[in-house]
N, C-alpha and C positions, 0 to 999 in steps of 0.2 A: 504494500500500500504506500504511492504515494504521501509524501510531511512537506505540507505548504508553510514555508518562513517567511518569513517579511518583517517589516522595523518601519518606525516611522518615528522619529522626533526623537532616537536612542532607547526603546520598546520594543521586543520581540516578540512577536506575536507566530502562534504556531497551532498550527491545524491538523492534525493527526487524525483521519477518519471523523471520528462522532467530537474527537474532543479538542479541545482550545484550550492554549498555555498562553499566560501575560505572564513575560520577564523582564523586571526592572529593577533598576539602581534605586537602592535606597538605605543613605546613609553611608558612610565614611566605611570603602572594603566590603559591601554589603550588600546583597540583592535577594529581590522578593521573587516568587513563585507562587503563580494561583494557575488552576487547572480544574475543566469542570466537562462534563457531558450536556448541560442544558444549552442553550444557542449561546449563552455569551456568558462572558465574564462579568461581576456585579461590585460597583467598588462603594456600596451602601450597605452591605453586610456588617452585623458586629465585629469586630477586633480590636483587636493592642495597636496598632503603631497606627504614629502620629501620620501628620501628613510631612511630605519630602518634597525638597527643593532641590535633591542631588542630581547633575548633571546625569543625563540617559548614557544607557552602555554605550561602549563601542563592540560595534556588532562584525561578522566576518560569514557570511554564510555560502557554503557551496551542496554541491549535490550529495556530497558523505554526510551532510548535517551542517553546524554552526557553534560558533561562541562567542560569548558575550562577557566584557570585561568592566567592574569597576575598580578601578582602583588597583591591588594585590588579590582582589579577585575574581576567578575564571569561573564563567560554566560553561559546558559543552553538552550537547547534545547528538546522538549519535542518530543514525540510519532508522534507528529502529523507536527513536524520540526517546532513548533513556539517557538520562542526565548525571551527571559527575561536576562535581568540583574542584577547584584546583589554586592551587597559591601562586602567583605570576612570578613571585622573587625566586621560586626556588621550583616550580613545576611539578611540585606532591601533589598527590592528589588527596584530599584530606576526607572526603563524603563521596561516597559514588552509589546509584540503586542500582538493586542486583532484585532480579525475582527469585521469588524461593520455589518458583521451578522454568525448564525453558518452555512449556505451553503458556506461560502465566505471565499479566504484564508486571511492572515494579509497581505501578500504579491501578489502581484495583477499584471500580464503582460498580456495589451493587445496589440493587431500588431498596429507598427507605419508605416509597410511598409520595408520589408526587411526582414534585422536583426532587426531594431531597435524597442522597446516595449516603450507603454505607462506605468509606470512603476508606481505603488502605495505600501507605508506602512503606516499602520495604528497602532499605539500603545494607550495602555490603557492610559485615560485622570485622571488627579487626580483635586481635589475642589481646593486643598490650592498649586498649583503648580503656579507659578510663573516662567517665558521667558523673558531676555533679549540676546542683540547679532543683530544679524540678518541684520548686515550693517546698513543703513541710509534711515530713509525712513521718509518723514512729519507725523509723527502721533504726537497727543500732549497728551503719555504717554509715561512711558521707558520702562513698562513691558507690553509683547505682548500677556499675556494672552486674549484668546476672540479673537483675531487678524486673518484675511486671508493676507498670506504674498507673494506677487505674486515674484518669483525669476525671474530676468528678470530685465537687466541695463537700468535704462533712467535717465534724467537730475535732480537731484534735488534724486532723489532714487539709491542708492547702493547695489547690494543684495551679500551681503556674507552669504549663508547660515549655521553659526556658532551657535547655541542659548545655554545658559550658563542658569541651570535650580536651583532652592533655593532646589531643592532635591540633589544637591550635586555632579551632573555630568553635562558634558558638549556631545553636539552632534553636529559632521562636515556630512552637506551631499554633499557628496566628487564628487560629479557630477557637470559639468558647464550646465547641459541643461535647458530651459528655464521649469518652473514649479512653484509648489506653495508649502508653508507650509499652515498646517492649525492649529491652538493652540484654540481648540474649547473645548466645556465644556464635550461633550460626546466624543471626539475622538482629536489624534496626528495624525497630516498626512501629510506625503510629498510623494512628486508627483513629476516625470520629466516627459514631454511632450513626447520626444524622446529620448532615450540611449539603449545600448546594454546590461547593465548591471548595477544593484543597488549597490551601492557602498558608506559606512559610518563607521565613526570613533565614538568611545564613547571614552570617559576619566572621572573618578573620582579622585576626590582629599578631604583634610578637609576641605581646605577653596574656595572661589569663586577666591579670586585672583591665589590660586595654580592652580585650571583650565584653568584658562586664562594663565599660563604661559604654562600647558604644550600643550597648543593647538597649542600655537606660537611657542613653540621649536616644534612640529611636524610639522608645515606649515613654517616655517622660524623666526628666529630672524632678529630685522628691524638691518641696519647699526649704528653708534653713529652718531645720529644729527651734522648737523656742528655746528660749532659755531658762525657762523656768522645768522643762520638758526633762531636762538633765539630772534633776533631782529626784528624791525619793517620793514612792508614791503609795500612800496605805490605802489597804482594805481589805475586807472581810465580807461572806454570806451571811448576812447582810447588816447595814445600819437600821433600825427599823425605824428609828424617831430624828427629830432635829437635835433633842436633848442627848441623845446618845452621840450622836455626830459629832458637837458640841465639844461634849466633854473628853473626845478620843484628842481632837484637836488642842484643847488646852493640857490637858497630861503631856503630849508632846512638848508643849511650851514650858510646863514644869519641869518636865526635865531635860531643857534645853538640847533638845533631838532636833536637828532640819528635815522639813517636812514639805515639797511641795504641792502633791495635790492630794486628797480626800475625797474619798468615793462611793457615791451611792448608787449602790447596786440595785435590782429591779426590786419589784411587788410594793414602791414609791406611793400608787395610786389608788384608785379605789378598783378598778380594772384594769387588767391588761390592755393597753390600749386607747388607755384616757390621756397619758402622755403628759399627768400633772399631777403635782404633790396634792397628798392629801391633806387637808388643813387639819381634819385630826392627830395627825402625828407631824405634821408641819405646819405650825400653826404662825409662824412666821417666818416664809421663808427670807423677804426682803432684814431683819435685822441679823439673820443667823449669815449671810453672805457680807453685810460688813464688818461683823464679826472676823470672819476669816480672813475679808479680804486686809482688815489690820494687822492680822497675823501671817499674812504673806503667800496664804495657803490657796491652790485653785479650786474649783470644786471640778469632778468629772460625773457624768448622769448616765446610767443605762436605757440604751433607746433597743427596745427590741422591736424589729420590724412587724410587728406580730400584734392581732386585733379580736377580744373576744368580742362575741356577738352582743354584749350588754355595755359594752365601754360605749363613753360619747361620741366615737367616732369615726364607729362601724356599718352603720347605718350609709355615711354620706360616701365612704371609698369603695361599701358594695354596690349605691347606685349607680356612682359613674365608673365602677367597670376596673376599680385599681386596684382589685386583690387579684392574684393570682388562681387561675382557672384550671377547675380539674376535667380530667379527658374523663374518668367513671366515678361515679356515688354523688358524694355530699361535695360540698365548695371547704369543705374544715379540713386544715391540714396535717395538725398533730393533736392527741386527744394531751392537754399540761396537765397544770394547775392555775390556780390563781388566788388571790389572797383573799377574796372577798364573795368566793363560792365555794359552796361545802362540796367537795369530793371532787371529781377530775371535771377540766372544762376544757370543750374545741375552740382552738383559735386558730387564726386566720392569718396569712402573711400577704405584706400586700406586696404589686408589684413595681418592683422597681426598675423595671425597664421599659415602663411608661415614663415617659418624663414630666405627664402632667399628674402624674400618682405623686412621683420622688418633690413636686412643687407643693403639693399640698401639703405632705407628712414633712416638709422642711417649712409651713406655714404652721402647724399646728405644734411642733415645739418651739419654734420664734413664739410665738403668741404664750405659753404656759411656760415656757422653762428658760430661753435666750433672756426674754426679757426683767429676768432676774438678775442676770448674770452670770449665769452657767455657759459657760465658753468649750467645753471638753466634751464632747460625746465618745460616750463607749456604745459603742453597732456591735451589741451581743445576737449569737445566731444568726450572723448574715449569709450564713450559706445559700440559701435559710437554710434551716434545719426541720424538716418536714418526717412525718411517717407513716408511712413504711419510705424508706429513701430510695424511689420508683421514682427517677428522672422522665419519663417516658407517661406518665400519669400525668403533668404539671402541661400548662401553657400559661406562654407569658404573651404580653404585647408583642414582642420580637419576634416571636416565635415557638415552636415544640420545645420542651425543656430537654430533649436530648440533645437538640442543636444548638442551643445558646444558655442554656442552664449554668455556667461556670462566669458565665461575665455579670452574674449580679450581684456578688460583695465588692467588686468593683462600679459600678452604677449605682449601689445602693450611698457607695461612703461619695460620690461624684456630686449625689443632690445635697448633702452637707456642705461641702467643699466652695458648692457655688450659692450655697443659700447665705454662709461666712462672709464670702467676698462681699457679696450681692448688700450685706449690711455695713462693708467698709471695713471687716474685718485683714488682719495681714497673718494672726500667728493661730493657725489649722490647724487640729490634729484630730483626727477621729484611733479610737484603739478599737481595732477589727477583729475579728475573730476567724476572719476569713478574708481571702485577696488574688487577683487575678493578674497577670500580666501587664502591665502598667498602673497596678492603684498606688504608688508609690506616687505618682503626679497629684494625687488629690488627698497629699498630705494623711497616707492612712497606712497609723503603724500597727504591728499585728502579733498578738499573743498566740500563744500556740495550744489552745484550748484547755478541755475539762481533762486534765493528765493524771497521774495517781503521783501519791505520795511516796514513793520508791525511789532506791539508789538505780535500780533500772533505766525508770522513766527520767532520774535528773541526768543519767548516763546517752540518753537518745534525743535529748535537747540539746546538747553540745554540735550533735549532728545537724538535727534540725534549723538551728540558728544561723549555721554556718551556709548552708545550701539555702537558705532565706535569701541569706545577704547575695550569695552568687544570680538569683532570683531575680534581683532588682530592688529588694525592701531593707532599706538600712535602717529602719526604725522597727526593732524587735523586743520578743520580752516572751518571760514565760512566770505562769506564779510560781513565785518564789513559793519554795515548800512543795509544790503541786495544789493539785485543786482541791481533788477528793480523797477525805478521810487525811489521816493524821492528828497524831492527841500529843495537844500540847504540853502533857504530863509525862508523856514517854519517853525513856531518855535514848531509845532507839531512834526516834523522830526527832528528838533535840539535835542529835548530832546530824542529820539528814537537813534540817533546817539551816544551820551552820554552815554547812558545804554548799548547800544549795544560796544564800546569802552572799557567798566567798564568790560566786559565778556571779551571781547576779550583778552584784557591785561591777562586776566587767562586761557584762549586756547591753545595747544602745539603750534601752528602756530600765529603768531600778523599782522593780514593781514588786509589791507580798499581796499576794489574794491567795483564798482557799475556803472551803467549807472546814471547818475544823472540827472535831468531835470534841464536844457530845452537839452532836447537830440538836436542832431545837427547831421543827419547823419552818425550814427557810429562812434558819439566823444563822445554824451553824457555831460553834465555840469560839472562844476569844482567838484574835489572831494579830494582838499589834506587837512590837517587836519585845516589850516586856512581858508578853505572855508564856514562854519557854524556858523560864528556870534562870537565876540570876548569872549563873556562867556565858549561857549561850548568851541573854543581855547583855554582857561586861564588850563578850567578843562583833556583835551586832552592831553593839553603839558604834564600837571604833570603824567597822567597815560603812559605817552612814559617814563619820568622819569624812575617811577616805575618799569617798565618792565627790563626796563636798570640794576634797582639795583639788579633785581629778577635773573638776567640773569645768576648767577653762581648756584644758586639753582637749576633752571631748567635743566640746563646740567647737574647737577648730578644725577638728580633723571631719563633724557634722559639716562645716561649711564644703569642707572640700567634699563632700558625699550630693551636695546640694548643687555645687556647681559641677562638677565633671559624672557624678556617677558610681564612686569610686566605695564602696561602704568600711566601715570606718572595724565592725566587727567581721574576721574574713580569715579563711584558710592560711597555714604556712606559705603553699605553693604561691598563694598571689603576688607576693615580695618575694620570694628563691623560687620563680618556676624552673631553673635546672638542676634544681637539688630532690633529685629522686624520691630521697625519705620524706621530704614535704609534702606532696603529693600522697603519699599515704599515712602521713599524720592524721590522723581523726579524733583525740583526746585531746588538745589542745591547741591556741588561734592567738592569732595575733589581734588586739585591741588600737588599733592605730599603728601605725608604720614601728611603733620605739617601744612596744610594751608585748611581751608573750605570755599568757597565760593558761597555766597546766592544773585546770581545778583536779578537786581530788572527788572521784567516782566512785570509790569502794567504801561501804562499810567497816568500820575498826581501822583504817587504810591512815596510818601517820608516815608515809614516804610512796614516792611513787618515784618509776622514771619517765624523764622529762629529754625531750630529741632538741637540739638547737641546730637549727639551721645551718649550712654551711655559707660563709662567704661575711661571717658578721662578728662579733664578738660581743660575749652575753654575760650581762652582770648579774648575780641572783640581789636581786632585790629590797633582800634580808638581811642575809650576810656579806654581801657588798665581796665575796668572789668572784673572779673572771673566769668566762671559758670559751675555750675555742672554739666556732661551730663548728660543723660536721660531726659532732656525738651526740652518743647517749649517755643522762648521767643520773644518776638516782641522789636525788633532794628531800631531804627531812619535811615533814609538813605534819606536824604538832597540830590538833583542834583548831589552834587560832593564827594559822596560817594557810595562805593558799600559797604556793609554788610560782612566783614571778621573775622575768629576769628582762633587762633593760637592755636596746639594743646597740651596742658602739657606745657614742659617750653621750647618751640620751640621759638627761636630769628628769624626773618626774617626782611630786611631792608622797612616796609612797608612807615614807615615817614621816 
C-alpha cells in the first residue's frame, strides 16, 4: 500500500491507507505525534501541552519514507509508516516501534464504539533501559522497568503518564483516557481504552534534568511557591469547632513552635456540599481569622468536589446539568457518610470539565468561604473518587470517562486557579490529592493520599516523591506519620513518627495529617506535634527549627523550579547522570543541588548505608567528615538524626 507525505509550513502530514499522522515541532528537541483512523486529525481534544510557537520540522521525504528534524531531534518513518527516533548529534537511535508480531501493525485501533478506538503502541524494548516518571503510585522501586502501569486516578495512585528514560529522552502520552503503560522486557506499550486519536510528545536533551525541564516548559511552569508555603503545616481528622482550632493555634504560640498554616479538614458544614461553616460550631468565623491572621498562621479548607442530595446546592448543579453523568442506575456516585445524616448517604461529584460547572463551584466558595479569608484550598478526592471505580460507567461534558477520565484533578484545581486570579489574587496553591500532566501550571501541589502508618509505606514515599518530581510536580508532600491508624501512645509508632518527621522536614511541602487512634467519629486522636511522648517532642521541635532555618534555601532553589522546571526534590542521577550507582539509588535524593539526604527506613534501624555520588565531595553534616564520592559508607543515625551530607563546600544552616 501506497504512504502519501507531504509538509506544508514545516508539518508532516501522512496518509497510510485509513489513517493520518500530524508530525510536529514542539518545543526545544521535541516533536508531537497524533495519529487516528477517523477522516482527520482534531487539535480540540483534551490534553497537557500548551500551545507552540516552535519553528516547523525540517522535513526530507523520498519514496523509502521520510524524516523530520527538530533541533537534536530525528524521526523517520519507514516504507511500511513505522517510526523510530533518533539523536542528530550522535545518530542512536533512542525509541523505535516494533510490533509484537510481523502480521501486526506497531500501531493498533480497535472500535471503542463510534468514533472512538481502542488504541495501542508498541515500541522496541531495550535490557539496560531504565523508567522513571509516571506520577505516584505505591510500588517500592523508583525505576518502573518490569512495571504494568494502569493510567487511571484513585486514592493513594497519581497517573501522569510522563516516563523520563537513562536513554536520554523523555515520553508525554498526551491523552487523558483511562489505559495502561506496559515497561516489559520484550515490549513498550501504551494503550488508551477509548480516544479518537493517538496523541504523544518525545523530547531529548544531554542531561535527565534538561528533560524534565523541557517537559515542564511544554506542559506549564508551576507558579513561585509562596513563602509562607515553606513552613510547617498542622493537622489532624478533624478540627470539629472554631474553639478547638483556636486553641491548637495558641498552644503553638505557647510554646513558641513556627506554624504556618492550620487546617480544616471536611464535615465543616451542615452537609456535604453546602460548602460553608456551620455557625454552630463556627460561630464566628470573621474574629477567629484575625485571630490567626495576628498570629501569622494561614488557614487551609477542605473543598471536596462532592454534593449530597440535601446540601444547599445540589438542587441548582443537578438542574443545569454539572454533576457528572452515569451510563446505568442512579446519578449517586459513592454511597459516604456525612455528619448531619444518620447512617451512610449518596453523594454526588460534580463535573468539572464543564467549565461553566468548575465557575459556579468557584462562585459558591468565593461567596461562603474566600470571602473570609480562606486563601488555601485542599481539593480532597479529586480523582474523584467514585464507587465501584468503573471509569466506563461515568460521562462527563468532554466526554466517556474512559477517554478523558484522568484530566479532571487537573480541570478540577484549573477552576480554582483562575477563580484566585480572577479576584487579583498572585500566591495559588491548591493541595491535591490527585494530578495530571500539567497541573503543576495551576499552582497544585499534591499529597500522596490515604497511606498507612508503616515503615513500609514511609519506605514507598521516598519513591513516590521522587518520580513526582520527574512528573512535572515540584510541590509534594505526604502525611507525615501516614494517614491511617497509628496510636500516638505506641512507642512502635513514636519512632515511625520521628523518621517519618526526619523526611519530611526535607519534602517540598512540611505537612503532619493523619486519622490517629483512638479514632472518634470523624475526629480521629490527637495529632499535633506534642502528642507522641516528650522524646519524640524534644526531637520534633528541633526539626521544625531546622526547616525554619532551611526556609530561604528552599525558596531559592523553588524559584528556580518556577522558572526553568527544574524540581528542587529529585533523584541522585539528575546532578551525576554518569554515575551508574545514581541511577539506581532509590533510598535517598538530593534536596537542592548542595544537600543529600538518606532518611532512615527501617524499624530499630540507628545506621544505615548511604552511596555518594561520584565527581563531588561530601561532608556528613553532623560530624563535619569528608568523603570522596564514588562510595558507599555506613553512617551512624541515632533517633535524633537523619543521615545528611553537604555537597563540595556548600554552607547550609543544619546546626
Amino acid at each position: 500500500m501506497a504512504i502519501d507525505f507531504s509538509s506544508d509550513q514545516g508539518v508532516l502530514t501522512i496518509h497510510n491507507g485509513t489513517e493520518t499522522l500530524c508530525i510536529e515541532a514542539w518545543g526545544k528537541n521535541s516533536i508531537r505525534v497524533r495519529a487516528t483512523r477517523n477522516r482527520e486529525i482534531r487539535d480540540d481534544l483534551p490534553q497537557a501541552l500548551l500551545p507552540c510557537s516552535t519553528q516547523g520540522l525540517e522535513i526530507e521525504t523520498s519514496e523509502a519514507g521520510a524524516a523530520a528534524t527538530n533541533g537534536n531531534l530525528q524521526i523517520r518513518i519507514d516504507g511500511k509508516c513505522r517510526m523510530a527516533f533518533y539523536r542528530v548529534d550522535t545518530g542512536q537511535k533512542i525509541l523505535a516501534e516494533q510490533p509484537l508480531h510481523f502480521m501486526l501493525p506497531a500501531r493498533d485501533y480497535r472500535s471503542a464504539g463510534g468514533i472512538l478506538f481502542h488504541t495501542t503502541v508498541n515500541w522496541q524494548a531495550c535490557d539496560d533501559e531504565r523508567f522513571y516518571g509516571m506520577g505516584q503510585h505505591p510500588l517500592p522501586f523508583l525505576d518502573q522497568k518490569g512495571c504494568t502501569i494502569e493510567l487511571m486516578q484513585k486514592n493513594t495512585e497519581v497517573s501522569i503518564p510522563f516516563v523520563l528514560s537513562n536513554r536520554g529522552y523523555g515520553f508525554l502520552w498526551n491523552n487523558p483516557a483511562i489505559g495502561r503503560a506496559e515497561f516489559a522486557r520484550n515490549h513498550t506499550r501504551w494503550v488508551a481504552e477509548a480516544t479518537e486519536q493517538i496523541d504523544y510528545w518525545v523530547t531529548v536533551a544531554d542531561t535527565p534534568g534538561e528533560i524534565v525541564q523541557n517537559y515542564v516548559q511544554a506542559t506549564g511552569l508551576p507558579p513561585m511557591l509562596p513563602e509562607w508555603a515553606a513552613g510547617f503545616w498542622q493537622c489532624k481528622l478533624r478540627y470539629r469547632t472554631q474553639a478547638e482550632l483556636l486553641e491548637v493555634a495558641r498552644e503553638y504560640r505557647r510554646r513558641n513552635l513556627p506554624l504556618s498554616v492550620l487546617v480544616i479538614d471536611f464535615f465543616y458544614s451542615v452537609y456535604m456540599g453546602d460548602l460553608a461553616l456551620d455557625p454552630a460550631d463556627w460561630p464566628d468565623p470573621e474574629a477567629m481569622m484575625r485571630e490567626l491572621d495576628e498570629m501569622g498562621i494561614r488557614v487551609m479548607i477542605s473543598i471536596w468536589p462532592a454534593f449530597n442530595v440535601l446540601s444547599r446546592n445540589y438542587a441548582e448543579m443537578a438542574a443545569k446539568g454539572y454533576l457528572i453523568q452515569t451510563e446505568r442506575g442512579q446519578l449517586a456516585h459513592q454511597l459516604f457518610v456525612d455528619r448531619s445524616v444518620p447512617g451512610p448517604a449518596y453523594i454526588h461529584y460534580y463535573d468539572a470539565t464543564h467549565p461553566e460547572a468548575r465557575k459556579l463551584l468557584w462562585q459558591i466558595v468565593r461567596d461562603n468561604l474566600y470571602r473570609l479569608g480562606i486563601k488555601i484550598w485542599w481539593l480532597d478526592a479529586c480523582e474523584p473518587e467514585t464507587y465501584p471505580i468503573h471509569p466506563d460507567h461515568l460521562r462527563y461534558h468532554l466526554g466517556p470517562g474512559l477517554a478523558v477520565g484522568n484530566i479532571y484533578p487537573l480541570l478540577h484545581a484549573s477552576g480554582f486557579y483562575e477563580g484566585m486570579k480572577a479576584e487579583g489574587e498572585t500566591e495559588i496553591l491548591c493541595l491535591c490529592r490527585s494530578a495530571w500532566a500539567g497541573s503543576q501550571r495551576y499552582g497544585a501541589a499534591v499529597w500522596s493520599g490515604d497511606i498507612h502508618s508503616s515503615f513500609d509505606d514511609l519506605r514507598s514515599q521516598v519513591r513516590a516523591g521522587l518520580n513526582m518530581a520527574i512528573s512535572g510536580i515540584p510541590w509534594w508532600t505526604t502525611d507525615i506519620g501516614g494517614f491511617t491508624g497509628g496510636d500516638p501512645q505506641d512507642e512502635g509508632f513514636r519512632e515511625l513518627i520521628v523518621r517519618w518527621f526526619q523526611y519530611g522536614t526535607f519534602c517540598p511541602l512540611f505537612r503532619l495529617h493523619g486519622n490517629r487512634l483512638p479514632e472518634q467519629d470523624f475526629n480521629g486522636g490527637p495529632n499535633e506535634v506534642w502528642s507522641f511522648g516528650e522524646k519524640a517532642y524534644a526531637i520534633i521541635r528541633e526539626l521544625l527549627l531546622l526547616r525554619e532555618r532551611l526556609r530561604p534555601y528552599i525558596l531559592a532553589h523553588m524559584r528556580i523550579a518556577h522558572e526553568t522546571g527544574l524540581p528542587m526534590m529529585r533523584p541522585l542521577f539528575i546532578d551525576f547522570p554518569n554515575d551508574a550507582k545514581a541511577w539506581k539509588t532509590e533510598d535517598a535524593f538530593l534536596f537542592g543541588p548542595d544537600l543529600l539526604v538518606a532518611p532512615i527506613l527501617e524499624a530499630g534501624s540507628r545506621s544505615r548505608r548511604v552511596y555518594l555520588p561520584r565527581g563531588a565531595r561530601w561532608t556528613d553534616a553532623w560530624s563535619k567528615v569528608d568523603y570522596t564520592g564514588g562510595q558507599t559508607i555506613e553512617v551512624d543515625a541515632p533517633l535524633d538524626r537523619i543521615p545528611l551530607f553537604l555537597r563540595d563546600d556548600a554552607i547550609l544552616p543544619i546546626e
